[in-house]
Jmol script that loads the backbone (N, CA, C; Angstrom):
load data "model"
ATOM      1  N   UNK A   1      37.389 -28.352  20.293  1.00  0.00           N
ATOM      2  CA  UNK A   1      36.864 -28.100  21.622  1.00  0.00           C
ATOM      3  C   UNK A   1      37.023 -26.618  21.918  1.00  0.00           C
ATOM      4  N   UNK A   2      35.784 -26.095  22.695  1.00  0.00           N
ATOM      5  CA  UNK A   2      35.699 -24.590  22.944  1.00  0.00           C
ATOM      6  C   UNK A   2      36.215 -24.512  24.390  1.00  0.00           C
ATOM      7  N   UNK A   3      36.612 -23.602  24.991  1.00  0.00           N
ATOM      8  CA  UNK A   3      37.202 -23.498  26.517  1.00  0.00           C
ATOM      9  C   UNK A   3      36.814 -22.288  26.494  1.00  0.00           C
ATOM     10  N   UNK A   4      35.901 -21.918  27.786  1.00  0.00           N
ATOM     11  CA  UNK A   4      35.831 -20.574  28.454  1.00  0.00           C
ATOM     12  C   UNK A   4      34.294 -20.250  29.503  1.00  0.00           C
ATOM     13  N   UNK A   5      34.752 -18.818  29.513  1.00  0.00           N
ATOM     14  CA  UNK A   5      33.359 -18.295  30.614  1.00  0.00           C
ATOM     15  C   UNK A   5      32.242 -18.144  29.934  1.00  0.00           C
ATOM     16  N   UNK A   6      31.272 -18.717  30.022  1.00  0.00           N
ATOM     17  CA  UNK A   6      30.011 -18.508  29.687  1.00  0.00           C
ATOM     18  C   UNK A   6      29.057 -18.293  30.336  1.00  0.00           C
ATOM     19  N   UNK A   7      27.415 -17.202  29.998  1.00  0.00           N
ATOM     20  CA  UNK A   7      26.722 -16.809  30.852  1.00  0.00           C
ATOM     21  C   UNK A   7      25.491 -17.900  30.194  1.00  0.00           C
ATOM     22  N   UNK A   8      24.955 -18.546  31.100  1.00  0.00           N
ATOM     23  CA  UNK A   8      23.971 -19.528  31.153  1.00  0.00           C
ATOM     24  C   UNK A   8      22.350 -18.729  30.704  1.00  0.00           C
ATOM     25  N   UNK A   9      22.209 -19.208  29.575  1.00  0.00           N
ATOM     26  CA  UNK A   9      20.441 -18.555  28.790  1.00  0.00           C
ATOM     27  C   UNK A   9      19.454 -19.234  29.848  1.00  0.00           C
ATOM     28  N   UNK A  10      19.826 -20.689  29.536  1.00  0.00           N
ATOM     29  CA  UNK A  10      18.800 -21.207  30.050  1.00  0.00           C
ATOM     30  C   UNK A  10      18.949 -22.977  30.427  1.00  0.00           C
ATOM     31  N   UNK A  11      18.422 -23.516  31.322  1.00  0.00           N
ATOM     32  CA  UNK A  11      18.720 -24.418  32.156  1.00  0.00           C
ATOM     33  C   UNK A  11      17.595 -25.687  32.238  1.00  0.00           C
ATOM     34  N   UNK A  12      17.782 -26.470  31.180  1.00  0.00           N
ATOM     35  CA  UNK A  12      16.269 -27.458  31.518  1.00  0.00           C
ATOM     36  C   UNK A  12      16.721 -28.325  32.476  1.00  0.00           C
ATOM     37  N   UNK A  13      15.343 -28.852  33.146  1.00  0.00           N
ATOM     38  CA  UNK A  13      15.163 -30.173  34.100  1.00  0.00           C
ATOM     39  C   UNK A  13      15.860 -31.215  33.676  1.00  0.00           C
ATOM     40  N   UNK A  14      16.693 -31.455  34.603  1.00  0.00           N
ATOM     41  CA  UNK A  14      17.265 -32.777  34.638  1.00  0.00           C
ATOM     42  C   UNK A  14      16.147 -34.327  33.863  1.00  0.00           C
ATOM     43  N   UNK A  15      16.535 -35.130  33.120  1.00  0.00           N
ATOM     44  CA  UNK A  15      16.192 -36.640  32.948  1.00  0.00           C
ATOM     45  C   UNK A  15      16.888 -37.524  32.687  1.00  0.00           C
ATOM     46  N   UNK A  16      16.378 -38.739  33.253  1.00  0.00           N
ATOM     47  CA  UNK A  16      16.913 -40.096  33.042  1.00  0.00           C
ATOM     48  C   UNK A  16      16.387 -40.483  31.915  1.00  0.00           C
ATOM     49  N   UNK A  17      17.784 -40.870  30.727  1.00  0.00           N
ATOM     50  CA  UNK A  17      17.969 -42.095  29.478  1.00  0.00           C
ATOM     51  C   UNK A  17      17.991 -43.103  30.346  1.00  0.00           C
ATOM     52  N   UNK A  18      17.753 -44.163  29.205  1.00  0.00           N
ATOM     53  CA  UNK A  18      18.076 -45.831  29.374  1.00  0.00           C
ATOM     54  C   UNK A  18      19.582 -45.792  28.473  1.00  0.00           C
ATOM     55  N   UNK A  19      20.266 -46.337  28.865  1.00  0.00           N
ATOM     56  CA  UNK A  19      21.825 -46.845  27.923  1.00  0.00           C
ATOM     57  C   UNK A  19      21.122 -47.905  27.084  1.00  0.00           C
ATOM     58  N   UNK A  20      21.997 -47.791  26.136  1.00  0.00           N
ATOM     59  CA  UNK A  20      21.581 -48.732  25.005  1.00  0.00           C
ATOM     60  C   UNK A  20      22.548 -49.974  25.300  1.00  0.00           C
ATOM     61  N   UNK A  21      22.312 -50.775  25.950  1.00  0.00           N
ATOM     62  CA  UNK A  21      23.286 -52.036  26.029  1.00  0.00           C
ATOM     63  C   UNK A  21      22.161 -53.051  26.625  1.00  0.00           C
ATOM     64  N   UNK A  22      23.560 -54.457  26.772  1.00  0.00           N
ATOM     65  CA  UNK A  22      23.243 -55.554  27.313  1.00  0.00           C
ATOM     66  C   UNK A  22      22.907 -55.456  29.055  1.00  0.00           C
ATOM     67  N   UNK A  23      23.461 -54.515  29.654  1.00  0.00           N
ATOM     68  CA  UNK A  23      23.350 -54.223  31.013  1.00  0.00           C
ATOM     69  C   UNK A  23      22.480 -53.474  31.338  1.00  0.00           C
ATOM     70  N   UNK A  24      22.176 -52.679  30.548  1.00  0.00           N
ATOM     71  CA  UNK A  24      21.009 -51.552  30.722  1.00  0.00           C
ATOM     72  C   UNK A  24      21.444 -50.446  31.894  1.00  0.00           C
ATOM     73  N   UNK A  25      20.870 -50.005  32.443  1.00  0.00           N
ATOM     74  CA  UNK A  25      21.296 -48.916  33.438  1.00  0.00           C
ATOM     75  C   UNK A  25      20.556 -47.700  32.852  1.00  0.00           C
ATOM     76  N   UNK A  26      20.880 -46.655  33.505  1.00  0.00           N
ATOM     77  CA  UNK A  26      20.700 -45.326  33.384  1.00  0.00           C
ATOM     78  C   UNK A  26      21.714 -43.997  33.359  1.00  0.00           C
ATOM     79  N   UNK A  27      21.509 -42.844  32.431  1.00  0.00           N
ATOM     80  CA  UNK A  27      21.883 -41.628  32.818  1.00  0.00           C
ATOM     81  C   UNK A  27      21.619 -40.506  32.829  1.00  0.00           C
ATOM     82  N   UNK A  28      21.594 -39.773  33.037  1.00  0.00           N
ATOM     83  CA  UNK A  28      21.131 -38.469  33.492  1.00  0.00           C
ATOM     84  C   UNK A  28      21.310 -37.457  32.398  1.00  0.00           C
ATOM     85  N   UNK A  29      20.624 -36.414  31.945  1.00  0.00           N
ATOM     86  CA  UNK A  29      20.726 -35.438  31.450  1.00  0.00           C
ATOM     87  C   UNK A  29      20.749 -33.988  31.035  1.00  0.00           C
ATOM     88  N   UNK A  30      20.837 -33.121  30.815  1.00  0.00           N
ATOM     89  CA  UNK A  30      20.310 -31.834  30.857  1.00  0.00           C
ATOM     90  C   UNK A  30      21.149 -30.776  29.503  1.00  0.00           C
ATOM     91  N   UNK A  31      20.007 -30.044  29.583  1.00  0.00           N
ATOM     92  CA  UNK A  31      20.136 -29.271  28.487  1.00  0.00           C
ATOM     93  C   UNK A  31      20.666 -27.936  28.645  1.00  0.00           C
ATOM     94  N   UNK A  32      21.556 -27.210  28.218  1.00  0.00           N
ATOM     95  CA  UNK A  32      22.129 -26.083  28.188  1.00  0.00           C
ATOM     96  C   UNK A  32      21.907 -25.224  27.578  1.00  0.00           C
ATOM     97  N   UNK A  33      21.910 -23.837  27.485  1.00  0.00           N
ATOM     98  CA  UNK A  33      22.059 -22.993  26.216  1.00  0.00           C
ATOM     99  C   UNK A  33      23.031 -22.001  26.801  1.00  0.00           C
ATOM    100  N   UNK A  34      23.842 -21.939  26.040  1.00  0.00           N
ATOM    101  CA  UNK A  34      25.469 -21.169  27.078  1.00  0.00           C
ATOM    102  C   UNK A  34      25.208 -20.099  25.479  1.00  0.00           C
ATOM    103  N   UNK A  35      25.995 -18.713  26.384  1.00  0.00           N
ATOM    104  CA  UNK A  35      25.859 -17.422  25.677  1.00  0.00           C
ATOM    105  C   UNK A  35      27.703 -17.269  26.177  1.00  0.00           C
ATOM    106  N   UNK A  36      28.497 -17.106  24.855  1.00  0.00           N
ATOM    107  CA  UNK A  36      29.881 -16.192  25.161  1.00  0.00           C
ATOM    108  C   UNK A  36      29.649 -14.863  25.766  1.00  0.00           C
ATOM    109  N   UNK A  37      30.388 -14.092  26.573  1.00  0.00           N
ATOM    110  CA  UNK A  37      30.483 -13.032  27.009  1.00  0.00           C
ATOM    111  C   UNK A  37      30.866 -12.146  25.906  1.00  0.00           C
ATOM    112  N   UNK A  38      30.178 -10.442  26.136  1.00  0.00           N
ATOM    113  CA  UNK A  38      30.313  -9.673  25.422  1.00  0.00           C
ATOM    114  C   UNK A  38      29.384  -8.948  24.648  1.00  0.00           C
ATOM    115  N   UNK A  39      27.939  -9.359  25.206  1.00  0.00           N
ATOM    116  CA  UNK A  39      26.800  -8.743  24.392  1.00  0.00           C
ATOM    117  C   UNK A  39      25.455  -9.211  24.227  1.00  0.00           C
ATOM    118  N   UNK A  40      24.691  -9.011  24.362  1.00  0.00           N
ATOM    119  CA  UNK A  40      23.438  -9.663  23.465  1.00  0.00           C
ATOM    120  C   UNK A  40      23.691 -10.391  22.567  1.00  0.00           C
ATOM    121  N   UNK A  41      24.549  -9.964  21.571  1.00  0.00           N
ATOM    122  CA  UNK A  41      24.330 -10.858  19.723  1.00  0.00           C
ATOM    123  C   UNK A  41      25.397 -11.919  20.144  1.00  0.00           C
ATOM    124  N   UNK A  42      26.412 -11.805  21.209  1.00  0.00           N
ATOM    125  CA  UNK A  42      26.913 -13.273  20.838  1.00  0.00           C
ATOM    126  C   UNK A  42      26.647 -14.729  20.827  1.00  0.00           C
ATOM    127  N   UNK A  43      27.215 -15.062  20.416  1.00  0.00           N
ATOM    128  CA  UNK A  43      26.989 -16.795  20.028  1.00  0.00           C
ATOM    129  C   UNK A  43      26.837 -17.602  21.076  1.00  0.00           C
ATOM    130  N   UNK A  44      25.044 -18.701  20.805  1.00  0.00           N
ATOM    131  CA  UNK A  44      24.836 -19.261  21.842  1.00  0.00           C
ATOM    132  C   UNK A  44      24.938 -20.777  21.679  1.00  0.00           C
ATOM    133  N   UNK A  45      25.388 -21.527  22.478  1.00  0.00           N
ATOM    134  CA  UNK A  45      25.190 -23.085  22.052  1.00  0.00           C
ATOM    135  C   UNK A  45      24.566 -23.986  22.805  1.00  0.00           C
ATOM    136  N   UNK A  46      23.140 -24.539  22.200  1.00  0.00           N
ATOM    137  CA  UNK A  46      22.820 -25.549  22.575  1.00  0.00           C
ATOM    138  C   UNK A  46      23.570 -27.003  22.790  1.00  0.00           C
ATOM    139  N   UNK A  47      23.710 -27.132  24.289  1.00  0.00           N
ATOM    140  CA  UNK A  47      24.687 -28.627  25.102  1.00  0.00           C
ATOM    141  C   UNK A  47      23.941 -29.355  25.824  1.00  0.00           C
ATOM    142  N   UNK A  48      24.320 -30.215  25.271  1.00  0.00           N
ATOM    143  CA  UNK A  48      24.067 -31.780  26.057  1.00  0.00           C
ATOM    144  C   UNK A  48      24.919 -31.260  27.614  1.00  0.00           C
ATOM    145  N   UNK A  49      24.850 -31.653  28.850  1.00  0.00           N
ATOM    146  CA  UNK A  49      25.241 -31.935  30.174  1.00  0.00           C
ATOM    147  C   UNK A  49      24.559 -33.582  30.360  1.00  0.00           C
ATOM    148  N   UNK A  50      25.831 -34.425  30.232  1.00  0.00           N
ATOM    149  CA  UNK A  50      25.366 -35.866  30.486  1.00  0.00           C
ATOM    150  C   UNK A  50      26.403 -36.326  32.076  1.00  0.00           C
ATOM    151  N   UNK A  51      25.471 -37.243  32.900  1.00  0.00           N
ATOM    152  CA  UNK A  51      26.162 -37.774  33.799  1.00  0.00           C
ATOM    153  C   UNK A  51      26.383 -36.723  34.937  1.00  0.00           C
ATOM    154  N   UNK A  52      27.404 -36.362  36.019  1.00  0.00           N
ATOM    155  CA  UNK A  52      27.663 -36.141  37.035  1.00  0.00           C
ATOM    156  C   UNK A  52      27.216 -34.209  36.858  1.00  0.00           C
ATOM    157  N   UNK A  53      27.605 -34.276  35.045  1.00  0.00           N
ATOM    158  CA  UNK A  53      27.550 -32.719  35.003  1.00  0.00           C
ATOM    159  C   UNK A  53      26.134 -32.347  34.187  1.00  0.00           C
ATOM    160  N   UNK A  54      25.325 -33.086  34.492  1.00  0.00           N
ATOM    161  CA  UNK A  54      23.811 -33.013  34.460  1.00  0.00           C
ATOM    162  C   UNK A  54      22.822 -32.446  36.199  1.00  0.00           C
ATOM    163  N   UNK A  55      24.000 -33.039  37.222  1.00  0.00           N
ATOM    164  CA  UNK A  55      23.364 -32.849  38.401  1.00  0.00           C
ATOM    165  C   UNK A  55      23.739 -31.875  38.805  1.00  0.00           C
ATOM    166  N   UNK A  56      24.635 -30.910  38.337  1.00  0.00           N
ATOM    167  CA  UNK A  56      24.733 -29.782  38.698  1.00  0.00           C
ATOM    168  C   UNK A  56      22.955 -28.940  38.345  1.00  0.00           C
ATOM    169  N   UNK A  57      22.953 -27.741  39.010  1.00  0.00           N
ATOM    170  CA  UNK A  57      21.803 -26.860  38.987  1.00  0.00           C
ATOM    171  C   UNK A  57      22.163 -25.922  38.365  1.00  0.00           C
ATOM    172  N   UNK A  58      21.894 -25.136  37.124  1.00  0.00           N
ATOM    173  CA  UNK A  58      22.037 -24.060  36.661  1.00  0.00           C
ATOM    174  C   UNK A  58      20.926 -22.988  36.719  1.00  0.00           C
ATOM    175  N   UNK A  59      21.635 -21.472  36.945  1.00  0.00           N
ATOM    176  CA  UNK A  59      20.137 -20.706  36.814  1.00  0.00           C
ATOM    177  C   UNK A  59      20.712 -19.563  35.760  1.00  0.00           C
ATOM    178  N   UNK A  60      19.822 -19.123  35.001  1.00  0.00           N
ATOM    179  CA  UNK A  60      19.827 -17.869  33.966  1.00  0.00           C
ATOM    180  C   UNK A  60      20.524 -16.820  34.937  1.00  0.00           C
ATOM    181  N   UNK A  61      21.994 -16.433  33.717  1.00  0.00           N
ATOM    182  CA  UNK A  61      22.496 -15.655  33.933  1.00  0.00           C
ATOM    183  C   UNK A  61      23.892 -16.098  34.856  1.00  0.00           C
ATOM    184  N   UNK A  62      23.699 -17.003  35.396  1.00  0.00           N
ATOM    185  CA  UNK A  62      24.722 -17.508  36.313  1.00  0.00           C
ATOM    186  C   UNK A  62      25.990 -17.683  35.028  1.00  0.00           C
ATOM    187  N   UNK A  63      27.201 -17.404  35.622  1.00  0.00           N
ATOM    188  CA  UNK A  63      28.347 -17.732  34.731  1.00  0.00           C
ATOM    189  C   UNK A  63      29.287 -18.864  35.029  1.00  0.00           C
ATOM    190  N   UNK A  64      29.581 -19.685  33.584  1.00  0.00           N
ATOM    191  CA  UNK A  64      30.038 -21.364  34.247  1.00  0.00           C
ATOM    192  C   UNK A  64      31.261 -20.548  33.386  1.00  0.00           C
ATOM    193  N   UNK A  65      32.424 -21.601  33.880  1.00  0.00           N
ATOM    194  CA  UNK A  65      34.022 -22.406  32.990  1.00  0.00           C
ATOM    195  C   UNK A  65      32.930 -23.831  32.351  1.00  0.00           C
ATOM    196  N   UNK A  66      33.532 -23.613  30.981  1.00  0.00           N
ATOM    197  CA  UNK A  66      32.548 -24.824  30.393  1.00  0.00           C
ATOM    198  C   UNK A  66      33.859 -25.078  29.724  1.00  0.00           C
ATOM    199  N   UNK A  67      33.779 -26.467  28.982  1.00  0.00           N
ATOM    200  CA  UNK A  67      34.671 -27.323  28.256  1.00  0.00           C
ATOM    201  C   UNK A  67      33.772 -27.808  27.134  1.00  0.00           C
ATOM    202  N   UNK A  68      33.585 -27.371  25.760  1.00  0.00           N
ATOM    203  CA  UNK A  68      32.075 -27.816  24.698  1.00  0.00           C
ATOM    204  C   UNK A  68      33.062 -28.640  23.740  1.00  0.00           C
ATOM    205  N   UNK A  69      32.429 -29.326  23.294  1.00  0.00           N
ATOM    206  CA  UNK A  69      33.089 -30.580  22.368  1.00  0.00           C
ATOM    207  C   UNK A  69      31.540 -30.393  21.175  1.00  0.00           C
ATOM    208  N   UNK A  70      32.275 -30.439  20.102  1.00  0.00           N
ATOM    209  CA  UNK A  70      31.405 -30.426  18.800  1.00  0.00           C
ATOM    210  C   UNK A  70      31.613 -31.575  18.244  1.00  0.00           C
ATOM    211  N   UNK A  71      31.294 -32.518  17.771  1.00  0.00           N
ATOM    212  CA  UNK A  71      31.145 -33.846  17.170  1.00  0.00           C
ATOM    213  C   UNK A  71      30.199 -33.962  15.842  1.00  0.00           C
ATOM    214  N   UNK A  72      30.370 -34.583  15.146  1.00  0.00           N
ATOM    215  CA  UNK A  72      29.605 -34.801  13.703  1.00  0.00           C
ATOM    216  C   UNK A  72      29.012 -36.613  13.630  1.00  0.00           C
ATOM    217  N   UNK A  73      28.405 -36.763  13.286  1.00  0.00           N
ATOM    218  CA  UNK A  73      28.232 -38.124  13.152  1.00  0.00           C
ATOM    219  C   UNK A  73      27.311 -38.673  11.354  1.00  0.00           C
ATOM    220  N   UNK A  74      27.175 -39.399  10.788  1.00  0.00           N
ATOM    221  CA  UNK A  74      26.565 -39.678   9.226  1.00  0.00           C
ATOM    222  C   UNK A  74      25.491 -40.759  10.036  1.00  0.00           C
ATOM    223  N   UNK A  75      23.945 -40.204   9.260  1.00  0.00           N
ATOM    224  CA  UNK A  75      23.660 -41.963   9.623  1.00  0.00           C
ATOM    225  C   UNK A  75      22.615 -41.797   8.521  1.00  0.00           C
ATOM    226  N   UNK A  76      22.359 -42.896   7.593  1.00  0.00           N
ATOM    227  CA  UNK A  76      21.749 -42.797   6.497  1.00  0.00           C
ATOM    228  C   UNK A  76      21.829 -41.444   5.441  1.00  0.00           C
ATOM    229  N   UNK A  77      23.005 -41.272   5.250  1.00  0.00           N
ATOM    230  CA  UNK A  77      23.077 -39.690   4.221  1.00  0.00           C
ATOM    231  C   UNK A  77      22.590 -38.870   4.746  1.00  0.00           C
ATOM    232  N   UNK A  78      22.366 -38.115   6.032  1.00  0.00           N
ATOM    233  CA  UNK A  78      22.163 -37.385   7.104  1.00  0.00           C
ATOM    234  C   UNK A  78      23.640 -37.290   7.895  1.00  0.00           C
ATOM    235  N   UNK A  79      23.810 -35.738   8.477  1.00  0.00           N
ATOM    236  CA  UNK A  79      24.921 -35.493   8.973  1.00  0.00           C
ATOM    237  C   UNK A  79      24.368 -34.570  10.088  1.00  0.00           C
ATOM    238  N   UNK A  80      24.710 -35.185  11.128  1.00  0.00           N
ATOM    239  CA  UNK A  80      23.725 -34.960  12.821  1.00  0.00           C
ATOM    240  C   UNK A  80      25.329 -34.173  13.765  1.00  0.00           C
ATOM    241  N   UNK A  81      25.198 -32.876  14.247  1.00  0.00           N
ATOM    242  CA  UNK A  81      26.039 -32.540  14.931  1.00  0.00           C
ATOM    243  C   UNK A  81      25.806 -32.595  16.337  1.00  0.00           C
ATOM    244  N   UNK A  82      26.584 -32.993  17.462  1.00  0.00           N
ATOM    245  CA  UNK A  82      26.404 -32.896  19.052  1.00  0.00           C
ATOM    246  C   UNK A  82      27.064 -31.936  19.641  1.00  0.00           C
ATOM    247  N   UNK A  83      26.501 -31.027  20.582  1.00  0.00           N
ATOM    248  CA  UNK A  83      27.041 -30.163  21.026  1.00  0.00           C
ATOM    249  C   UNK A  83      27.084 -30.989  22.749  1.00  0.00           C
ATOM    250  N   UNK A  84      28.755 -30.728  23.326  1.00  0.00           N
ATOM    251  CA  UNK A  84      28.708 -31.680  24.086  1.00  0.00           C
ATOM    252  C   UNK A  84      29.305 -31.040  25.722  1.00  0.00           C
ATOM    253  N   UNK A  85      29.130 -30.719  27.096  1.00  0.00           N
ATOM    254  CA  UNK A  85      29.497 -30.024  27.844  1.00  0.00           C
ATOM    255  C   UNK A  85      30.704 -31.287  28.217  1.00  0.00           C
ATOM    256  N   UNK A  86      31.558 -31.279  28.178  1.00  0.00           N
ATOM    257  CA  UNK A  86      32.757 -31.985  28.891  1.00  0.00           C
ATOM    258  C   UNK A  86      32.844 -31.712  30.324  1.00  0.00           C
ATOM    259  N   UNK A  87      32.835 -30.350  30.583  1.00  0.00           N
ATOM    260  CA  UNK A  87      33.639 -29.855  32.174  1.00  0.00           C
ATOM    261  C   UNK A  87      32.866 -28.739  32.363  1.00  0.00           C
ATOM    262  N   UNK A  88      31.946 -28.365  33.463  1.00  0.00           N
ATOM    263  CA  UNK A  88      31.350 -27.137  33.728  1.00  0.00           C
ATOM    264  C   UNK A  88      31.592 -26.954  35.386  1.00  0.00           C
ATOM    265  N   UNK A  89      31.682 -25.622  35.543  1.00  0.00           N
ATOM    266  CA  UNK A  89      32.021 -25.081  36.818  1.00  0.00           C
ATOM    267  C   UNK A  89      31.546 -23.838  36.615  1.00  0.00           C
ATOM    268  N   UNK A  90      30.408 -23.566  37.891  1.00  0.00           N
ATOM    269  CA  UNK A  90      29.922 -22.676  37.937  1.00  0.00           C
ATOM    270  C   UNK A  90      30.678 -21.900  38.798  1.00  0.00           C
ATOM    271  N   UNK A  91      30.833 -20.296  38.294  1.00  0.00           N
ATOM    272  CA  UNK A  91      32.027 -19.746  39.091  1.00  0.00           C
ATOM    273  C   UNK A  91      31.632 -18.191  39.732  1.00  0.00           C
ATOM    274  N   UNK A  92      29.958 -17.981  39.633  1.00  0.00           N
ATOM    275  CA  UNK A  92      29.426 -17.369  40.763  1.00  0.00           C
ATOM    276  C   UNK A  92      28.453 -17.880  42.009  1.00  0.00           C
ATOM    277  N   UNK A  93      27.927 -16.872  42.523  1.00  0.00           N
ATOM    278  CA  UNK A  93      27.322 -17.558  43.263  1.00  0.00           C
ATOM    279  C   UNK A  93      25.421 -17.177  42.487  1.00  0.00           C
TER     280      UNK A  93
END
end "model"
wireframe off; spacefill off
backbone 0.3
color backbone group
């Protein structure tokens, strides 16, 4: 897990998944692209924002406290990585 300030690239529209179950329901989503501080060339990561921290609003350039979780998963001899926002707090205005 990554911890820190990040300056927000870019901010897609919120959407509703279906859950994959017996109950069905819904959740929310959104897409991230978070830039580390310190430059143009640093490192950017495409994140999932699922659930409560999907309804937040992000705008380019705005700077969050993010919490990123990297995950690996196998499915048919394929190896699929998730980039995952845990905790975001936007900490300008």
């Amino acid at each position: 897990m990554v911890k820190g300030i990040f300056k927000v690239v870019s901010c897609s529209d919120v959407f509703t998944l279906q859950k994959n179950s017996e109950n069905g329901g819904h959740f929310k989503k959104r897409t991230l692209v978070l830039q580390e501080l310190g430059g143009q060339y640093e490192d950017k990561f495409v994140c999932s924002c699922l659930g409560n921290n999907a309804e937040c609003a992000f705008y380019e350039n705005d700077l969050v406290y993010a919490a990123i979780r990297f995950t690996t998963s196998n499915h048919e001899g394929k190896t699929y990585q998730d980039v995952l926002v845990t905790e975001v707090f936007k900490i300008n205005n």
